[in-house]
Legacy VTK file of the C-alpha trace (Angstrom):
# vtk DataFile Version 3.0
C-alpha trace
ASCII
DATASET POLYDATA
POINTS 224 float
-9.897 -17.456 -47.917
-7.839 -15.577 -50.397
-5.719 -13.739 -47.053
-6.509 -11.997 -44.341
-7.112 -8.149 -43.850
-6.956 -5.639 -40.820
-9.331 -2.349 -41.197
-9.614 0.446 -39.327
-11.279 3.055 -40.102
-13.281 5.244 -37.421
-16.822 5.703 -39.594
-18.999 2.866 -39.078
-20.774 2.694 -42.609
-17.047 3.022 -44.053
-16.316 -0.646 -41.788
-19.178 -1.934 -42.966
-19.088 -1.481 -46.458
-15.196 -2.497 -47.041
-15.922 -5.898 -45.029
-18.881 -6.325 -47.361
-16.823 -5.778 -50.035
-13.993 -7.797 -49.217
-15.730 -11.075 -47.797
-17.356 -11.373 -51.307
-14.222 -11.392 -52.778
-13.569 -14.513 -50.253
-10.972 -12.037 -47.598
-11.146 -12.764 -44.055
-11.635 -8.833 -43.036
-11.640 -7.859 -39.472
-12.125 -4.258 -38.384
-11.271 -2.042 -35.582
-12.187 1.632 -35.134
-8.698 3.795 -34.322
-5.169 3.138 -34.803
-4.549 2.140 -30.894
-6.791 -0.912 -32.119
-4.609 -1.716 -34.712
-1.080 -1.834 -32.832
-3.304 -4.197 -30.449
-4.279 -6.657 -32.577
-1.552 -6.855 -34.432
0.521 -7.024 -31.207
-1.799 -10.237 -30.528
-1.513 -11.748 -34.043
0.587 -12.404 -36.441
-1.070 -13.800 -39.571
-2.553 -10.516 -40.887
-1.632 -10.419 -44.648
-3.141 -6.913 -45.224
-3.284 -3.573 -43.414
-5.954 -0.890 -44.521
-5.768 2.468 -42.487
-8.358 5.172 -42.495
-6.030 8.470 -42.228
-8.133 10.418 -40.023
-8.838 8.495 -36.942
-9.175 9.242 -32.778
-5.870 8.156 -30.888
-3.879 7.303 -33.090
-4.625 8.238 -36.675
-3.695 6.363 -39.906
-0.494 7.999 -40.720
0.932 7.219 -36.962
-0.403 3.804 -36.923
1.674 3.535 -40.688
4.924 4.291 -39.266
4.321 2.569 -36.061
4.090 -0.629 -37.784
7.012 0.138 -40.022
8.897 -0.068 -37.139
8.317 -3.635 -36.641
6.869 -5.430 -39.790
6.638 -5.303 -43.497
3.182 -5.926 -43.597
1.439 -4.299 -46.671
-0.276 -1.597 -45.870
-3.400 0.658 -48.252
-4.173 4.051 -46.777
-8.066 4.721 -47.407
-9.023 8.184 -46.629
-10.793 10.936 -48.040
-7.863 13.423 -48.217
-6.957 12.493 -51.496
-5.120 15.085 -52.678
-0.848 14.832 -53.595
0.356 16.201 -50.675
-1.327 13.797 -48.601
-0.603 11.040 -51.016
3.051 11.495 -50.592
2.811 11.771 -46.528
1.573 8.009 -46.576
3.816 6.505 -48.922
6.771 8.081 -46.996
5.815 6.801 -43.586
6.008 3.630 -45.219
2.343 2.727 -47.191
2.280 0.717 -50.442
-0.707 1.835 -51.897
-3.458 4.970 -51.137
-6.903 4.880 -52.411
-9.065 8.038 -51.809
-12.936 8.006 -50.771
-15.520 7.860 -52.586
-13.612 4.606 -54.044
-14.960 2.185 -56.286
-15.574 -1.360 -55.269
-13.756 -2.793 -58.080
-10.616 -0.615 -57.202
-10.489 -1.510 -53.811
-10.382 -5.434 -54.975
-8.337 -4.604 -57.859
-6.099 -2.719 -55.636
-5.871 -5.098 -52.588
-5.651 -8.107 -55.054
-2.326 -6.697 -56.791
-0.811 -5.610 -54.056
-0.874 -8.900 -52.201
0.191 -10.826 -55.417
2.726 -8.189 -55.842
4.247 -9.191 -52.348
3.835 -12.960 -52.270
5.416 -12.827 -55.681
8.620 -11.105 -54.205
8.355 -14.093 -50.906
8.557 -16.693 -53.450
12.068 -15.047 -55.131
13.477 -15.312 -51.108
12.695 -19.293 -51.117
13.144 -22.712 -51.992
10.499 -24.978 -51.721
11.709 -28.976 -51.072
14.616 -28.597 -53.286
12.602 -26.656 -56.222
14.195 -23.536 -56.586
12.392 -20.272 -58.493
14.557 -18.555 -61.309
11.576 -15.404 -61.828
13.757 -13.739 -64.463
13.065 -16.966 -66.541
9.682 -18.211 -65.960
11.729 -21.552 -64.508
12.376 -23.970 -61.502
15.300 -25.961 -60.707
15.260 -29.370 -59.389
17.660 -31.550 -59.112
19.996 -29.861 -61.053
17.867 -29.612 -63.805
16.449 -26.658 -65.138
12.537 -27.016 -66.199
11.262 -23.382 -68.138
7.488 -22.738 -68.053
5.531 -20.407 -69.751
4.482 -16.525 -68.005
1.087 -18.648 -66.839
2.199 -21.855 -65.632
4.941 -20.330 -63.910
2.440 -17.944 -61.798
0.161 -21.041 -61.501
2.878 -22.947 -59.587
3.773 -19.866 -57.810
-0.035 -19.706 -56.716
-0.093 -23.049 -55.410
3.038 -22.954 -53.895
2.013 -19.992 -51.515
-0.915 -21.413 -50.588
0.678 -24.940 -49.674
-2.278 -26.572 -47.575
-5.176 -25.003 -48.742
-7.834 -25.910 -51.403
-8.234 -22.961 -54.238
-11.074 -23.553 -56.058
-10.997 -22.699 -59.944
-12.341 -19.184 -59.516
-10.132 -18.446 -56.672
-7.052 -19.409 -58.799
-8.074 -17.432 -61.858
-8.334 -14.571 -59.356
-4.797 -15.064 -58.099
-3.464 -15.435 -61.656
-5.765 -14.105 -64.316
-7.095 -11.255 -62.309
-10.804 -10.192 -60.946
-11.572 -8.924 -64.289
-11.038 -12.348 -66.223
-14.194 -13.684 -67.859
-12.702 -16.524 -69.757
-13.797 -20.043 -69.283
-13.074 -21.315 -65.945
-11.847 -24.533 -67.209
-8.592 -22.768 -68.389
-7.280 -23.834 -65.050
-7.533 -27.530 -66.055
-5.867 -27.234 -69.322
-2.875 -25.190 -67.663
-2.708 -27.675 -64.344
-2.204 -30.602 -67.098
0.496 -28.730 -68.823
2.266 -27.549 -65.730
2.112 -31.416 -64.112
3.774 -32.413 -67.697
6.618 -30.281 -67.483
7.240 -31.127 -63.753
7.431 -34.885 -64.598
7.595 -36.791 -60.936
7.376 -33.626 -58.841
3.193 -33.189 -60.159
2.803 -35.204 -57.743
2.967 -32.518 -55.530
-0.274 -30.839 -56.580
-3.374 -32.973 -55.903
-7.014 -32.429 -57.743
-9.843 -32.408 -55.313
-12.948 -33.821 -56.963
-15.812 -30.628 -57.183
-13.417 -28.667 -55.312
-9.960 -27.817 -57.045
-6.429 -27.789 -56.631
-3.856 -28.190 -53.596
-0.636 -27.976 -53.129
1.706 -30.653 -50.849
0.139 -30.379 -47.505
-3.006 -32.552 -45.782
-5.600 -31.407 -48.212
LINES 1 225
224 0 1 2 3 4 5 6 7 8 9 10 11 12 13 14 15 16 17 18 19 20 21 22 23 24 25 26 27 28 29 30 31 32 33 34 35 36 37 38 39 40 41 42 43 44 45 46 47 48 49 50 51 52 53 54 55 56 57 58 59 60 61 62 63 64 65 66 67 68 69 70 71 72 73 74 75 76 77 78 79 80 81 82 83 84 85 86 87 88 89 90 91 92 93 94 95 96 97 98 99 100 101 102 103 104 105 106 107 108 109 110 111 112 113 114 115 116 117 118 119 120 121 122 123 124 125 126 127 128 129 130 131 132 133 134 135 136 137 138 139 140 141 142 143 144 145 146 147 148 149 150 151 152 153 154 155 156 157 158 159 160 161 162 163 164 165 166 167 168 169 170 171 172 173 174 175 176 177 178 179 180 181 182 183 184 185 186 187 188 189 190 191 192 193 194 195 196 197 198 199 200 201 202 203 204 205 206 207 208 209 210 211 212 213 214 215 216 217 218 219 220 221 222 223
């Protein structure tokens, strides 16, 4: 799974359309119906990677809910609502939302949308650390081990960044050319290949690192 997503949004058909949406696009999506919901499960776990918030909802409504988890994380958060007009635009992103799509909304915005956003903020986690002594220099598409400095090119440099974030799990080719490429890449798949076999050149001993699993893809460290 490419993350996992928390909607609420009080409109049945609304639930189950998003979910449909995103679980083709390989999210884990689970949904609630007001914004008491929301500070409950998120009170109860901790691995969310997304927030989506309906604005108008019973009990708590999405603009509420926004600032009541500002209070205590900085999980993303996409307000989807149907009051898409400026004014409301700015309310959300002041209490603290990162993006705001308006209904009716396009299925290829919402992914487009959702996708940046969480590469936007896992790109940002990877400035913050250091990962077994291989440190990440963004402003130069680089890494330095061992005192040694190792530049990559734009690609390879967000296709070690990829791997790195998902430590652990297997991404298969298309869910790597997601991450990297974007949704709307329709280049060969086997692009992957040819930049994993650069990328494990210029890392010399540390490749090691990022295993190929047969009819499956690529890991990185971990027990995959």
């Amino acid at each position: 799974m490419l993350g996992k997503i928390l909607y609420a949004d009080d409109e049945a058909n609304y639930r189950r359309l998003v979910k449909m949406f995103l679980e083709r696009s390989e999210y884990n999506v689970i949904t609630v119906s007001n914004g008491e919901e929301v500070m409950n499960m998120l009170n109860q776990h901790n691995d969310f990677d997304l927030v989506i918030l309906d604005v108008m909802m019973p009990k708590l409504n999405g603009w509420q809910a926004c600032q009541a988890i500002r209070e205590k994380s900085n999980i993303p958060i996409i307000m989807l609502t149907a009051l898409g007009d400026v004014t409301n635009e700015v309310n959300g992103i002041e209490k603290g939302a990162d993006d705001y799509i308006a209904k009716p909304f396009s299925q290829d915005i919402l992914i487009a949308r959702v996708g940046g956003l969480l590469r936007r903020v896992r790109q940002n986690q990877v400035e913050k650390f250091q990962d077994e002594g291989m440190i990440f220099e963004e402003s130069t598409n680089s890494i330095i081990f061992d005192n040694n400095k190792i530049a990559l090119r734009p690609k390879e440099y967000e296709l070690l960044i990829c791997l790195v974030l998902n430590k652990s799990i297997v991404l298969s080719r298309e869910q790597i050319l997601d991450k990297v490429w974007g949704y709307d890449y329709f280049g060969d798949p086997r692009t992957v290949d040819t930049h994993i076999k650069s990328l494990r050149a210029k890392l010399g001993h540390i490749s090691k690192r990022i295993k190929t699993l047969r009819n499956k893809g690529y890991c990185y460290r971990g027990a995959c």
